[in-house]
mmJSON file of the N, C-alpha and C atoms, coordinates in Angstrom:
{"data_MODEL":{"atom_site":{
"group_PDB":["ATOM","ATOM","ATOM","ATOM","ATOM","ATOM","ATOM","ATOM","ATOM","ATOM","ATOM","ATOM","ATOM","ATOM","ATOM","ATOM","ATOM","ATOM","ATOM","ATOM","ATOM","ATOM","ATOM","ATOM","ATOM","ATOM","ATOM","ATOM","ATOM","ATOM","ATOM","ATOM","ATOM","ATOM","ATOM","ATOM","ATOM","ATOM","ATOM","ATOM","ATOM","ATOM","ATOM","ATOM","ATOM","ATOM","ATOM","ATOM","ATOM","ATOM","ATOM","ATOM","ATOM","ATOM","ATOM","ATOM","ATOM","ATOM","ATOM","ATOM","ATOM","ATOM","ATOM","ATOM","ATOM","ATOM","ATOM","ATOM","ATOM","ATOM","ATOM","ATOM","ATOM","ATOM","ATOM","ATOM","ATOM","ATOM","ATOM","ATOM","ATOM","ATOM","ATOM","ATOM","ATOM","ATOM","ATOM","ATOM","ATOM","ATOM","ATOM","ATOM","ATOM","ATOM","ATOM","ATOM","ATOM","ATOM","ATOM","ATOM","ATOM","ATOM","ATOM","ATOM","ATOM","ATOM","ATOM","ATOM","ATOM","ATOM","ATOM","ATOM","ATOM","ATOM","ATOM","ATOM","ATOM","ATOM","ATOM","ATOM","ATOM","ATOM","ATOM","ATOM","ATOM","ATOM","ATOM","ATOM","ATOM","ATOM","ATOM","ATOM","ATOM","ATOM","ATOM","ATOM","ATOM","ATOM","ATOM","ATOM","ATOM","ATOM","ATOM","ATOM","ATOM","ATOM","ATOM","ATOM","ATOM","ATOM","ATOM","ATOM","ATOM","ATOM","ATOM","ATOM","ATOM","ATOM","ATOM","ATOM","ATOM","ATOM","ATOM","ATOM","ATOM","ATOM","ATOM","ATOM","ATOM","ATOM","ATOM","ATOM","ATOM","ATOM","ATOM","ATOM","ATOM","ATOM","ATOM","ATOM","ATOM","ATOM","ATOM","ATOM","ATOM","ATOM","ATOM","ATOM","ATOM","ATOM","ATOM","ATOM","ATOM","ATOM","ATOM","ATOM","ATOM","ATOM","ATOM","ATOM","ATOM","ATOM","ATOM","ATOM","ATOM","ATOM","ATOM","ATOM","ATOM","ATOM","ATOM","ATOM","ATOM","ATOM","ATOM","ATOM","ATOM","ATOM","ATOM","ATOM","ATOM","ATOM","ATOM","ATOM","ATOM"],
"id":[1,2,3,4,5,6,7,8,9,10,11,12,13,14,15,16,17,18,19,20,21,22,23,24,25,26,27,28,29,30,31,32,33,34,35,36,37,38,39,40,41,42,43,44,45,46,47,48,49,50,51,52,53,54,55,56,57,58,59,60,61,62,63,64,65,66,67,68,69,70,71,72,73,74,75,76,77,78,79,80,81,82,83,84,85,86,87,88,89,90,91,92,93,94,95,96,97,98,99,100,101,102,103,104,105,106,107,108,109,110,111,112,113,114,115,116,117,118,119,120,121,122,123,124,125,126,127,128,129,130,131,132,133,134,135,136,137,138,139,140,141,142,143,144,145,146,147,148,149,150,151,152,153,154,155,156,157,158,159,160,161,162,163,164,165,166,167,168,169,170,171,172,173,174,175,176,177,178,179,180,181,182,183,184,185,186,187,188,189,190,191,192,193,194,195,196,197,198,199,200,201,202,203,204,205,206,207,208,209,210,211,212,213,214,215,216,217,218,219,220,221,222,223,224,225],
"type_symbol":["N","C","C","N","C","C","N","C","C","N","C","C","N","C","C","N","C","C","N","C","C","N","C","C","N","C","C","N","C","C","N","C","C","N","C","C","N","C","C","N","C","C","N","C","C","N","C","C","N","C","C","N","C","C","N","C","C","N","C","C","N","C","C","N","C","C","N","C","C","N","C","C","N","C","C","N","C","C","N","C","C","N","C","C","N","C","C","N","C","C","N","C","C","N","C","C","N","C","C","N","C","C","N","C","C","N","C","C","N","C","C","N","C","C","N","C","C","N","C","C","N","C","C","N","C","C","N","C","C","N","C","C","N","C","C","N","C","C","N","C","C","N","C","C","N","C","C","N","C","C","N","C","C","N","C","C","N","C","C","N","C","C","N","C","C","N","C","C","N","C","C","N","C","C","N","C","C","N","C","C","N","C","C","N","C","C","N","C","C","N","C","C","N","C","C","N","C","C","N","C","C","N","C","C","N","C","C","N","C","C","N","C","C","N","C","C","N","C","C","N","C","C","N","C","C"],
"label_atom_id":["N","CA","C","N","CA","C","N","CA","C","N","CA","C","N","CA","C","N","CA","C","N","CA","C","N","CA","C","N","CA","C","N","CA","C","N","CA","C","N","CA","C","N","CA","C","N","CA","C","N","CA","C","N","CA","C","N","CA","C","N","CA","C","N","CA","C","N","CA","C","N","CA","C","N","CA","C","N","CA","C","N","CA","C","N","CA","C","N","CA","C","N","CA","C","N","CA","C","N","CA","C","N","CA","C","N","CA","C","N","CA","C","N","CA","C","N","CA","C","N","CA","C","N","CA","C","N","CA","C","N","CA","C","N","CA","C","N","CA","C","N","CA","C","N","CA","C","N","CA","C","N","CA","C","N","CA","C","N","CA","C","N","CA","C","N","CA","C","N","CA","C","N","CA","C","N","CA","C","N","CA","C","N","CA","C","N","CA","C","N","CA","C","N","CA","C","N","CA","C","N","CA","C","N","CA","C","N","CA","C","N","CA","C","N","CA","C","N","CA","C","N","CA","C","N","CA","C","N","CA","C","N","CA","C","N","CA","C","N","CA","C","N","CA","C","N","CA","C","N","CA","C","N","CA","C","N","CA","C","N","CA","C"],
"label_alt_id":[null,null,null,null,null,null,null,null,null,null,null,null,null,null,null,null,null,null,null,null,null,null,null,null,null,null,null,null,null,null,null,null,null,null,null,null,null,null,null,null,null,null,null,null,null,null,null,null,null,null,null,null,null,null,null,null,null,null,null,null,null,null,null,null,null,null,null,null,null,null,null,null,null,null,null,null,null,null,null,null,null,null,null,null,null,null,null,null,null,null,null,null,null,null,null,null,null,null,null,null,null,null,null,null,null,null,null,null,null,null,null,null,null,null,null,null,null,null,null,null,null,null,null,null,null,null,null,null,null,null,null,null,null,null,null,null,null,null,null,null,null,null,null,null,null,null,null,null,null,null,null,null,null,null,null,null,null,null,null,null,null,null,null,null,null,null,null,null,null,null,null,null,null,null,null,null,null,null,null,null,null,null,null,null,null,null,null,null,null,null,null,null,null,null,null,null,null,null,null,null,null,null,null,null,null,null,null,null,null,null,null,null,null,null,null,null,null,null,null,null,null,null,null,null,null],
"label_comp_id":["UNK","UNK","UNK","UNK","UNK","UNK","UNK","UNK","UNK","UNK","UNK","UNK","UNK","UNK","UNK","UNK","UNK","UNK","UNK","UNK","UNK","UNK","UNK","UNK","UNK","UNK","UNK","UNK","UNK","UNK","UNK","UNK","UNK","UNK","UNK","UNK","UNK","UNK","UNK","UNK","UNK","UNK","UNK","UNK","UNK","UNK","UNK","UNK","UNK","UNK","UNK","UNK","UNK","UNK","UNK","UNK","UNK","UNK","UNK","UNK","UNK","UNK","UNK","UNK","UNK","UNK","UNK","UNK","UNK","UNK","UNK","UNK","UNK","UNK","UNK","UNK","UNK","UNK","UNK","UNK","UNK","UNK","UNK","UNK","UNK","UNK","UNK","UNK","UNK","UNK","UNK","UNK","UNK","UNK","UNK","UNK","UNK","UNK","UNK","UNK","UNK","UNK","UNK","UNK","UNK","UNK","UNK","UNK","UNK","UNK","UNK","UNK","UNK","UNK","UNK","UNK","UNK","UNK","UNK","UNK","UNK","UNK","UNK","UNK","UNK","UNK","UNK","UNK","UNK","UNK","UNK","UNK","UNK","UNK","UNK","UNK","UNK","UNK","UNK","UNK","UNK","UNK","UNK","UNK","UNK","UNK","UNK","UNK","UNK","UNK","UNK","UNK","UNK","UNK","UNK","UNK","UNK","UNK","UNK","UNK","UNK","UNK","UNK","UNK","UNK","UNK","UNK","UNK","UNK","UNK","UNK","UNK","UNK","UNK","UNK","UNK","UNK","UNK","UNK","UNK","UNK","UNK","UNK","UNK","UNK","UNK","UNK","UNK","UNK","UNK","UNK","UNK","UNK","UNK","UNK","UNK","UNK","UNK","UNK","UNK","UNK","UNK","UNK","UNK","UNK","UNK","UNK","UNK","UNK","UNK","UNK","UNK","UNK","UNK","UNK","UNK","UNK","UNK","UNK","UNK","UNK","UNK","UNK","UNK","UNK"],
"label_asym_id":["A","A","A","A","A","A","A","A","A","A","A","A","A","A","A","A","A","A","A","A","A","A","A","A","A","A","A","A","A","A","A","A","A","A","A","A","A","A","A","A","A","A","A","A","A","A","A","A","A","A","A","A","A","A","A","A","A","A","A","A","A","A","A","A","A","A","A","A","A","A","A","A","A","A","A","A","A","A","A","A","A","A","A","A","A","A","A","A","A","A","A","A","A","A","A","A","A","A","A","A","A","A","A","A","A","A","A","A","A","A","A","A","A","A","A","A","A","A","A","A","A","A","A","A","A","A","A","A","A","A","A","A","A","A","A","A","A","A","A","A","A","A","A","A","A","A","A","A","A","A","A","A","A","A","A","A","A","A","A","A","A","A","A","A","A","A","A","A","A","A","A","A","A","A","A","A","A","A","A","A","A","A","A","A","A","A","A","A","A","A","A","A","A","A","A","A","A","A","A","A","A","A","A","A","A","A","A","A","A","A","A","A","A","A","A","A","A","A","A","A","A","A","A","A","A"],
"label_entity_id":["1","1","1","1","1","1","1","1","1","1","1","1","1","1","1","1","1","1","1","1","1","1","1","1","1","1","1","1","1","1","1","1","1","1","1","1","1","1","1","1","1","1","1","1","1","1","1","1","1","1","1","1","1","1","1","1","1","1","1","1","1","1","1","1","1","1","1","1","1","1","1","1","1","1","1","1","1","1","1","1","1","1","1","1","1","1","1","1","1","1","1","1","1","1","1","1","1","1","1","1","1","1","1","1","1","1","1","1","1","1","1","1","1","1","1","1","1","1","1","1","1","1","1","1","1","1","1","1","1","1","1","1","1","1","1","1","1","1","1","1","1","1","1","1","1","1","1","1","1","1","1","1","1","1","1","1","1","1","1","1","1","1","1","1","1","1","1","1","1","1","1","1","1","1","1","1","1","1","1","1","1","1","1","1","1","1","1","1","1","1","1","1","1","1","1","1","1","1","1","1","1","1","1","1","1","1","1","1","1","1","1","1","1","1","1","1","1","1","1","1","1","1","1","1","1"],
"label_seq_id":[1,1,1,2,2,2,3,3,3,4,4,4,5,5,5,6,6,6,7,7,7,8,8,8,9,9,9,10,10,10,11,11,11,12,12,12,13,13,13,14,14,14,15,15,15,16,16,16,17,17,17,18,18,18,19,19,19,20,20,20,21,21,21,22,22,22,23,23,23,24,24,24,25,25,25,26,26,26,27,27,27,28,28,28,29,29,29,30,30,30,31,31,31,32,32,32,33,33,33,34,34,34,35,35,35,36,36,36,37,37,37,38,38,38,39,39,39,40,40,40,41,41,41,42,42,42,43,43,43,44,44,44,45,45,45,46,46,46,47,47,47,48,48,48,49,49,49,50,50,50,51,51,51,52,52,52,53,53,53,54,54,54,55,55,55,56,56,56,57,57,57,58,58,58,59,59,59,60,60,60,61,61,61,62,62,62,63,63,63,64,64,64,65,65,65,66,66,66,67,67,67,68,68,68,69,69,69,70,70,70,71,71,71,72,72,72,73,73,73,74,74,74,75,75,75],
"pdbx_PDB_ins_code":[null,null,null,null,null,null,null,null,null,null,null,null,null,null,null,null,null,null,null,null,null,null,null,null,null,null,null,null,null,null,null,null,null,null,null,null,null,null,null,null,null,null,null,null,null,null,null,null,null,null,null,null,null,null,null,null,null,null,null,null,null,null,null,null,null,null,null,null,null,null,null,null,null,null,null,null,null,null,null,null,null,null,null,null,null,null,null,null,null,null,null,null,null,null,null,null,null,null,null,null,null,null,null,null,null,null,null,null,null,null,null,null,null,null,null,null,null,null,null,null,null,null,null,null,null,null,null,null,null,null,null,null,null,null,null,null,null,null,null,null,null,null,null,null,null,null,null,null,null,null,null,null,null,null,null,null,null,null,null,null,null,null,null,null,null,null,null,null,null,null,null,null,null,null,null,null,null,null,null,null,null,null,null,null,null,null,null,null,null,null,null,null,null,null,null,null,null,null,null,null,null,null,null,null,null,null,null,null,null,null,null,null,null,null,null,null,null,null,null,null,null,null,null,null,null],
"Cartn_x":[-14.79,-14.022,-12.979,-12.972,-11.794,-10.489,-9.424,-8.566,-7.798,-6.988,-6.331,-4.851,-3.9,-2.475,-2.919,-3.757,-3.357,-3.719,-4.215,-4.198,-3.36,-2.046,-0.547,-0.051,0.598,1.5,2.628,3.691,5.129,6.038,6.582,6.961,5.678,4.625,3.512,3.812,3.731,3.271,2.124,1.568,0.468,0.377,0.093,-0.927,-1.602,-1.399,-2.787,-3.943,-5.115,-6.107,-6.688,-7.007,-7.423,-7.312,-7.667,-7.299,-9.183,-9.695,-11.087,-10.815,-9.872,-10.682,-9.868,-10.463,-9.449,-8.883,-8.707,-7.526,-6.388,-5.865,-4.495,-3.529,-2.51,-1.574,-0.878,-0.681,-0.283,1.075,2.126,3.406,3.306,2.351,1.934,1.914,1.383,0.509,2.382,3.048,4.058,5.208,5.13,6.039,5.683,4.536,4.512,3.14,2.387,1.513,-0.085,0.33,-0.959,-1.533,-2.615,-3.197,-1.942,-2.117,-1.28,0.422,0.789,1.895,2.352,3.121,2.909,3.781,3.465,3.458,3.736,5.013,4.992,5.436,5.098,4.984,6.014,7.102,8.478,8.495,7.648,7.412,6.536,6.055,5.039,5.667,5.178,5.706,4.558,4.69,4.09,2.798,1.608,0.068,-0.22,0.612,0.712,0.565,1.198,1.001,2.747,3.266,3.152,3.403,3.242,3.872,4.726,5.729,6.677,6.608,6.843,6.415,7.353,7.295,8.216,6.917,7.147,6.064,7.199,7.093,8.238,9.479,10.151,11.4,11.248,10.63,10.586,10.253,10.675,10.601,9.602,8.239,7.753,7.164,6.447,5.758,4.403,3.8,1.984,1.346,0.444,-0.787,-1.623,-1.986,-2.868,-3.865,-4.645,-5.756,-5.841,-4.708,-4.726,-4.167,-3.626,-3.558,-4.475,-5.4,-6.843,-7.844,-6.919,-8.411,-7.75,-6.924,-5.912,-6.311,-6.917,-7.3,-6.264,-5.989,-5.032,-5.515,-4.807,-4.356,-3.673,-4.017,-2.425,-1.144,-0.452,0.064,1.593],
"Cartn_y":[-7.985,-6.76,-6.723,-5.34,-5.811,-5.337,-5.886,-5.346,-4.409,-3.548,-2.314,-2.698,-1.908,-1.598,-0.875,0.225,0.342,-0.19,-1.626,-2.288,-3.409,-3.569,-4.133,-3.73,-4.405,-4.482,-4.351,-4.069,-3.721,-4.992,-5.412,-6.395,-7.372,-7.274,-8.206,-7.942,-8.663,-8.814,-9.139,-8.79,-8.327,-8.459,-9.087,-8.682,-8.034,-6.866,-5.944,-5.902,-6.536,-6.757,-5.764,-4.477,-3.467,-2.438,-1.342,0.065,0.76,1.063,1.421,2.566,3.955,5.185,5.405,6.286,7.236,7.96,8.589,9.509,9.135,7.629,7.624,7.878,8.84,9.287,8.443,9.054,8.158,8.161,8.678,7.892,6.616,6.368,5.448,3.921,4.856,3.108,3.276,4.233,4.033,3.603,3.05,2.729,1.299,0.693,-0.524,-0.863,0.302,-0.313,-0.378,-1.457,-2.008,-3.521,-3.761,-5.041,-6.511,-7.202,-8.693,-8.17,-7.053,-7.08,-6.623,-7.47,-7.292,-6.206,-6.113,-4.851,-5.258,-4.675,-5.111,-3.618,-3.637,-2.655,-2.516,-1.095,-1.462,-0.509,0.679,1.295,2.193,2.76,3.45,5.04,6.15,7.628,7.239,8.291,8.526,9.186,8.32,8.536,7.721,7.281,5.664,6.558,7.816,8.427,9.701,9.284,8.364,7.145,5.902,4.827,4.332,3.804,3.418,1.892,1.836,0.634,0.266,-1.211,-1.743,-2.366,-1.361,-2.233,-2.625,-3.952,-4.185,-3.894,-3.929,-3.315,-1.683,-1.219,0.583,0.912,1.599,2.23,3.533,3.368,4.22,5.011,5.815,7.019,7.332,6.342,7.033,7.911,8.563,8.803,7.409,7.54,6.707,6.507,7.364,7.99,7.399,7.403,6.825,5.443,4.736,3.507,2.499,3.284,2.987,3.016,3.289,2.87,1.087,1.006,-0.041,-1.172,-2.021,-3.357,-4.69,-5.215,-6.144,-7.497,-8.848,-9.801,-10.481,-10.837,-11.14,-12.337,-12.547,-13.549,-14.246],
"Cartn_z":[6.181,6.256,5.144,4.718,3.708,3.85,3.446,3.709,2.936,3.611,2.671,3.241,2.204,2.994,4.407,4.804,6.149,7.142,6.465,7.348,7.984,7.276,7.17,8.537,8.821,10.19,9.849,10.57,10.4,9.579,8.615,8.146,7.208,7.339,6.634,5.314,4.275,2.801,2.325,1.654,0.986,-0.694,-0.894,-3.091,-3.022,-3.885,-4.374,-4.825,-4.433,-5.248,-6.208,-5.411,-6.426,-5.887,-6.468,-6.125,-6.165,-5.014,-5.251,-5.136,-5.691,-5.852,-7.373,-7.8,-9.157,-8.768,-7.516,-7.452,-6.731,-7.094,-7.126,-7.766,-6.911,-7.694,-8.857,-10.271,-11.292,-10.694,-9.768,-9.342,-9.281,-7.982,-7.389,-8.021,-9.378,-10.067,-11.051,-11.618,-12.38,-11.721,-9.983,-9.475,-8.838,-9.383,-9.712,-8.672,-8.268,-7.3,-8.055,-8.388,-9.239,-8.936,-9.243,-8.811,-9.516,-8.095,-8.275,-7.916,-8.045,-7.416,-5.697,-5.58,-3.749,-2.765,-2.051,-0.913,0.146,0.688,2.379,2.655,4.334,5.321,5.697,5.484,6.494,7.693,8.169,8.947,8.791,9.789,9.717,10.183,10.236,11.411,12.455,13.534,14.31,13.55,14.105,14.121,12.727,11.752,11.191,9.66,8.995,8.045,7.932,7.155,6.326,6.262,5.899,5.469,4.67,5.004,4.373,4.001,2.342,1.773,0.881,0.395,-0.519,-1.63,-2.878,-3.862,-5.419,-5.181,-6.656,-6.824,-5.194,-5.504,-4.876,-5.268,-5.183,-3.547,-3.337,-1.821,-1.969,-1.203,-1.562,-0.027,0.181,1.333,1.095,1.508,0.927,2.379,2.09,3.399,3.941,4.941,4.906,4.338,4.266,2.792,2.411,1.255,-0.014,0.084,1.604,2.178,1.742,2.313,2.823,1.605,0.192,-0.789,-1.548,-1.529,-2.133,-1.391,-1.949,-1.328,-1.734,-0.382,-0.325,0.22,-0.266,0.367,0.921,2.506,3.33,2.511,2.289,1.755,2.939],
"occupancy":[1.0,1.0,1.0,1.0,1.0,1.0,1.0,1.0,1.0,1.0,1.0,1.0,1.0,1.0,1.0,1.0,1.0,1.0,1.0,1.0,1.0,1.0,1.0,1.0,1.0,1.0,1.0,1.0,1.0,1.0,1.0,1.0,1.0,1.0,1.0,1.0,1.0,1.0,1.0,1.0,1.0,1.0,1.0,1.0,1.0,1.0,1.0,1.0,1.0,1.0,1.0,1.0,1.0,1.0,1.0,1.0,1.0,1.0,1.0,1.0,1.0,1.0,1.0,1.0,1.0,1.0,1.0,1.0,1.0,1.0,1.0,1.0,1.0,1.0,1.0,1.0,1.0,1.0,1.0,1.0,1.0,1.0,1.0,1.0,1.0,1.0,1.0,1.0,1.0,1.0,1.0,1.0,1.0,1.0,1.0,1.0,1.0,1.0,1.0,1.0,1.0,1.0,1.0,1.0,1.0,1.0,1.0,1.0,1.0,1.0,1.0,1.0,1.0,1.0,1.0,1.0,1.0,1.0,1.0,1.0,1.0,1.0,1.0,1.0,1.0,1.0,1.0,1.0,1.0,1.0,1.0,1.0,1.0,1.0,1.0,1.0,1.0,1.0,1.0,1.0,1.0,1.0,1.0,1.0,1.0,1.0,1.0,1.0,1.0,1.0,1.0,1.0,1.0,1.0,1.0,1.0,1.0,1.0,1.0,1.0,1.0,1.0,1.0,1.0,1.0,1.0,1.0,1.0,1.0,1.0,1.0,1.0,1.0,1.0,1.0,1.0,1.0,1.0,1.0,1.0,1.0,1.0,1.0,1.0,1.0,1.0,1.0,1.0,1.0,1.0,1.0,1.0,1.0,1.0,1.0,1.0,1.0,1.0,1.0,1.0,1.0,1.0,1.0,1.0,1.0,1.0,1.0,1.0,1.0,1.0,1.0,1.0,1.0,1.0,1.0,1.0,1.0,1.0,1.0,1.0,1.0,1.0,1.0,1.0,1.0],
"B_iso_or_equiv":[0.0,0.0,0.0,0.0,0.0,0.0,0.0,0.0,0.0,0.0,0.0,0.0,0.0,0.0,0.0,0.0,0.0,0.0,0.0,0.0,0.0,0.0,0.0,0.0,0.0,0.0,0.0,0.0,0.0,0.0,0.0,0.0,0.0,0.0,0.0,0.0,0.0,0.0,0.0,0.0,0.0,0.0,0.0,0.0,0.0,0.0,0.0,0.0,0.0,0.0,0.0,0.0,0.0,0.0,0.0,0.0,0.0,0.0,0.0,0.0,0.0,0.0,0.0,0.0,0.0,0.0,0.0,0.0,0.0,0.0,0.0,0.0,0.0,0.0,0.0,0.0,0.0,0.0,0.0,0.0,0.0,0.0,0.0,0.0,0.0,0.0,0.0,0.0,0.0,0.0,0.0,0.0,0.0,0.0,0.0,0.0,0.0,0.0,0.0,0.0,0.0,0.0,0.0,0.0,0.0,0.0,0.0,0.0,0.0,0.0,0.0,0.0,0.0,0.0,0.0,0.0,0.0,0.0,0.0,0.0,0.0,0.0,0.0,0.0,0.0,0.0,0.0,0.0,0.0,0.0,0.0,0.0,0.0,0.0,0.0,0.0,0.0,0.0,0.0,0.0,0.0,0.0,0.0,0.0,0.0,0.0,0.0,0.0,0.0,0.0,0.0,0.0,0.0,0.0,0.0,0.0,0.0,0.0,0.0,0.0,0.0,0.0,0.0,0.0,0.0,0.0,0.0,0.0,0.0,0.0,0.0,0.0,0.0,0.0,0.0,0.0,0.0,0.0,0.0,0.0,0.0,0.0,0.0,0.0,0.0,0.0,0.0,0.0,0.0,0.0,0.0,0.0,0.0,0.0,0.0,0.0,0.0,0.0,0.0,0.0,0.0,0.0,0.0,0.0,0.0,0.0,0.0,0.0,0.0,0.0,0.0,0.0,0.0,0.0,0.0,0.0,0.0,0.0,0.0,0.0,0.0,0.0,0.0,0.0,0.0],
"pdbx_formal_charge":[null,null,null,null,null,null,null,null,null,null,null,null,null,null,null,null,null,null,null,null,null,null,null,null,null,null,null,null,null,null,null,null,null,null,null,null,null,null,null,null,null,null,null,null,null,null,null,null,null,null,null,null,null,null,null,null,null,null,null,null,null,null,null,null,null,null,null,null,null,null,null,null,null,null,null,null,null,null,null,null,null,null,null,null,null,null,null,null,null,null,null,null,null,null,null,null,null,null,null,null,null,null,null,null,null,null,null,null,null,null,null,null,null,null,null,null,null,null,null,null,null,null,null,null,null,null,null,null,null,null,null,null,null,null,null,null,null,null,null,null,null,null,null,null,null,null,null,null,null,null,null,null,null,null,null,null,null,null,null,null,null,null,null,null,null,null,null,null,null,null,null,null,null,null,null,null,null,null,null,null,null,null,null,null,null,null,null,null,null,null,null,null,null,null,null,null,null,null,null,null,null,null,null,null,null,null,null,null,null,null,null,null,null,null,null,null,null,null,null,null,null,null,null,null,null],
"auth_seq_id":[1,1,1,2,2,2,3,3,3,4,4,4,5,5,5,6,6,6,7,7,7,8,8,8,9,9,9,10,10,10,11,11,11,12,12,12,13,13,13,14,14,14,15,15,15,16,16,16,17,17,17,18,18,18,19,19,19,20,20,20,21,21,21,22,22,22,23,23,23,24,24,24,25,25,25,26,26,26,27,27,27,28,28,28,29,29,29,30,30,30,31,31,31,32,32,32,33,33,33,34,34,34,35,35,35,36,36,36,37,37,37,38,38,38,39,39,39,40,40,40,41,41,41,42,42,42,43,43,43,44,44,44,45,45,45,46,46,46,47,47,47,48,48,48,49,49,49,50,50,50,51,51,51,52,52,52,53,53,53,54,54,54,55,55,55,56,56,56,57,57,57,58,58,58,59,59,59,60,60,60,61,61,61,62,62,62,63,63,63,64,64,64,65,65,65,66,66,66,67,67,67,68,68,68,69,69,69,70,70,70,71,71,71,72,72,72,73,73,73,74,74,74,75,75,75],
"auth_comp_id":["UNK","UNK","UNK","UNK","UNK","UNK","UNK","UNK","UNK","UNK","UNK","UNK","UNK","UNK","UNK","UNK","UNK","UNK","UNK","UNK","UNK","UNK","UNK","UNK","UNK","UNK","UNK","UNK","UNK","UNK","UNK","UNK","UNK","UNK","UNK","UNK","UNK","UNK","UNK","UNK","UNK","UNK","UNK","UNK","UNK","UNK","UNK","UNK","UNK","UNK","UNK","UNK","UNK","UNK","UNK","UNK","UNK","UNK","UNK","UNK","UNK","UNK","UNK","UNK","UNK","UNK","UNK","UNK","UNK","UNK","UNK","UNK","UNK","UNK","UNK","UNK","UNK","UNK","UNK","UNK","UNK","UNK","UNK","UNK","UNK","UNK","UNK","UNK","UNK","UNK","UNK","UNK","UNK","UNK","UNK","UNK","UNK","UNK","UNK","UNK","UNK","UNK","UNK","UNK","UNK","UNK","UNK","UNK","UNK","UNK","UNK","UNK","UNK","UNK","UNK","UNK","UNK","UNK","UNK","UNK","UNK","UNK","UNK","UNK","UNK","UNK","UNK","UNK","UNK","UNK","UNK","UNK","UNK","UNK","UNK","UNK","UNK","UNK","UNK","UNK","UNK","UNK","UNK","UNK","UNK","UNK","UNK","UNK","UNK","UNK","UNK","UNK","UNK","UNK","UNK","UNK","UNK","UNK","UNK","UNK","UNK","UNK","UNK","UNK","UNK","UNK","UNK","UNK","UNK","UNK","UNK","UNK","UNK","UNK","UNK","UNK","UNK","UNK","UNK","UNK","UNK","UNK","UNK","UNK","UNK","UNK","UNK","UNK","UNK","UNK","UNK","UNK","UNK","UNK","UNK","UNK","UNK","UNK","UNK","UNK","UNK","UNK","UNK","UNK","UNK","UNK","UNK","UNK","UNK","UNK","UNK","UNK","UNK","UNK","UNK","UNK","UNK","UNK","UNK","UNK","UNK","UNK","UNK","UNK","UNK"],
"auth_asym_id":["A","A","A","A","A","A","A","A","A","A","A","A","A","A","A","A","A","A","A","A","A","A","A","A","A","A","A","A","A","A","A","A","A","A","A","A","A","A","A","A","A","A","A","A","A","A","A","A","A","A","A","A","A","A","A","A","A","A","A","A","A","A","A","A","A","A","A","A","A","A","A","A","A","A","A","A","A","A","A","A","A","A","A","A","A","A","A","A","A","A","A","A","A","A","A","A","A","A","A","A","A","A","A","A","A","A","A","A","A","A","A","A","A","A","A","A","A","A","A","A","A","A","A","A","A","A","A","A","A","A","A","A","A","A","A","A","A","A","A","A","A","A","A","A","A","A","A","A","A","A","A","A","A","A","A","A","A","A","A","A","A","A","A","A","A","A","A","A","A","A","A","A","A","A","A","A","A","A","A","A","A","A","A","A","A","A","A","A","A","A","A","A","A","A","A","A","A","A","A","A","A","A","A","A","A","A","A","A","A","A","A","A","A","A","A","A","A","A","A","A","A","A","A","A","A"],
"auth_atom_id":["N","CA","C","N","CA","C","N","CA","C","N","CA","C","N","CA","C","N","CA","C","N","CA","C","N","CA","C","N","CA","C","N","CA","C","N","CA","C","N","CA","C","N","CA","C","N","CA","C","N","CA","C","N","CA","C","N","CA","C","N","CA","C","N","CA","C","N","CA","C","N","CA","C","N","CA","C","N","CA","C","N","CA","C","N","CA","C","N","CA","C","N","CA","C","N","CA","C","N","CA","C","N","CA","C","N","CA","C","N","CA","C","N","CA","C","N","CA","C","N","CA","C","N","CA","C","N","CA","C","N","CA","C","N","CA","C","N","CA","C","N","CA","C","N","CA","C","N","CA","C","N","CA","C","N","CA","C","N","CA","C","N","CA","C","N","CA","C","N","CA","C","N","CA","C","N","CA","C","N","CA","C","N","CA","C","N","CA","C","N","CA","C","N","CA","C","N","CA","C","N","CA","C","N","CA","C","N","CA","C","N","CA","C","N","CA","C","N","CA","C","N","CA","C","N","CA","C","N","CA","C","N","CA","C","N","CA","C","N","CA","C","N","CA","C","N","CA","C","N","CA","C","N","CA","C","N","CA","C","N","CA","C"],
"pdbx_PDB_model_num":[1,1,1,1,1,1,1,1,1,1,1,1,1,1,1,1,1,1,1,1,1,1,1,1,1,1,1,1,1,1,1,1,1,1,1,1,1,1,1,1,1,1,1,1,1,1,1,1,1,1,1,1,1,1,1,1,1,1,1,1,1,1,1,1,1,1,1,1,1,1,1,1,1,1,1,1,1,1,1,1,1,1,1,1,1,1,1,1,1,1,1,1,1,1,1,1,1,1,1,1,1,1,1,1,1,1,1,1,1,1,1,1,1,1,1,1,1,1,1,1,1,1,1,1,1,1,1,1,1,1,1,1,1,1,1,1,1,1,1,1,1,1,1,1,1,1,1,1,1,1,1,1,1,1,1,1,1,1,1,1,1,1,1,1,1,1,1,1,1,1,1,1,1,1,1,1,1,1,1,1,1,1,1,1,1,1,1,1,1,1,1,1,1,1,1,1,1,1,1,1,1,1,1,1,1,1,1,1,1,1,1,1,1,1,1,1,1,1,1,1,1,1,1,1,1]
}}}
């Protein structure tokens, strides 16, 4: 199975392995969420979208969606 950010639990950290679609937002990747740098989970909203994340420092708000193409490793 592989894993994605939405699949992170509240507090977990994570490395980015890769990003499997092209339509991630270029914010996204210019706010540091790119492969080998790591990701933790700091809350989720109700029904788990958006997510609230820490990538490199940056505080960021994704969909799950686009959670869910970003492949991760637990660390």
């Amino acid at each position: 199975m592989k894993l994605t950010i939405a699949n992170l639990k509240k507090g977990q950290r994570a490395l980015i392995k890769e990003i499997t679609s092209d339509i991630i937002p270029l914010k996204l990747l210019e706010m540091g969420c790119l492969p080998g740098n790591e990701v933790q989970l700091l809350q989720t909203a109700p029904f788990q979208c958006p997510m609230y994340l820490t990538i490199n420092g940056s505080h960021l708000a994704i969909r799950k969606e686009i959670a869910s193409q970003i492949e991760i490793e637990i660390i």
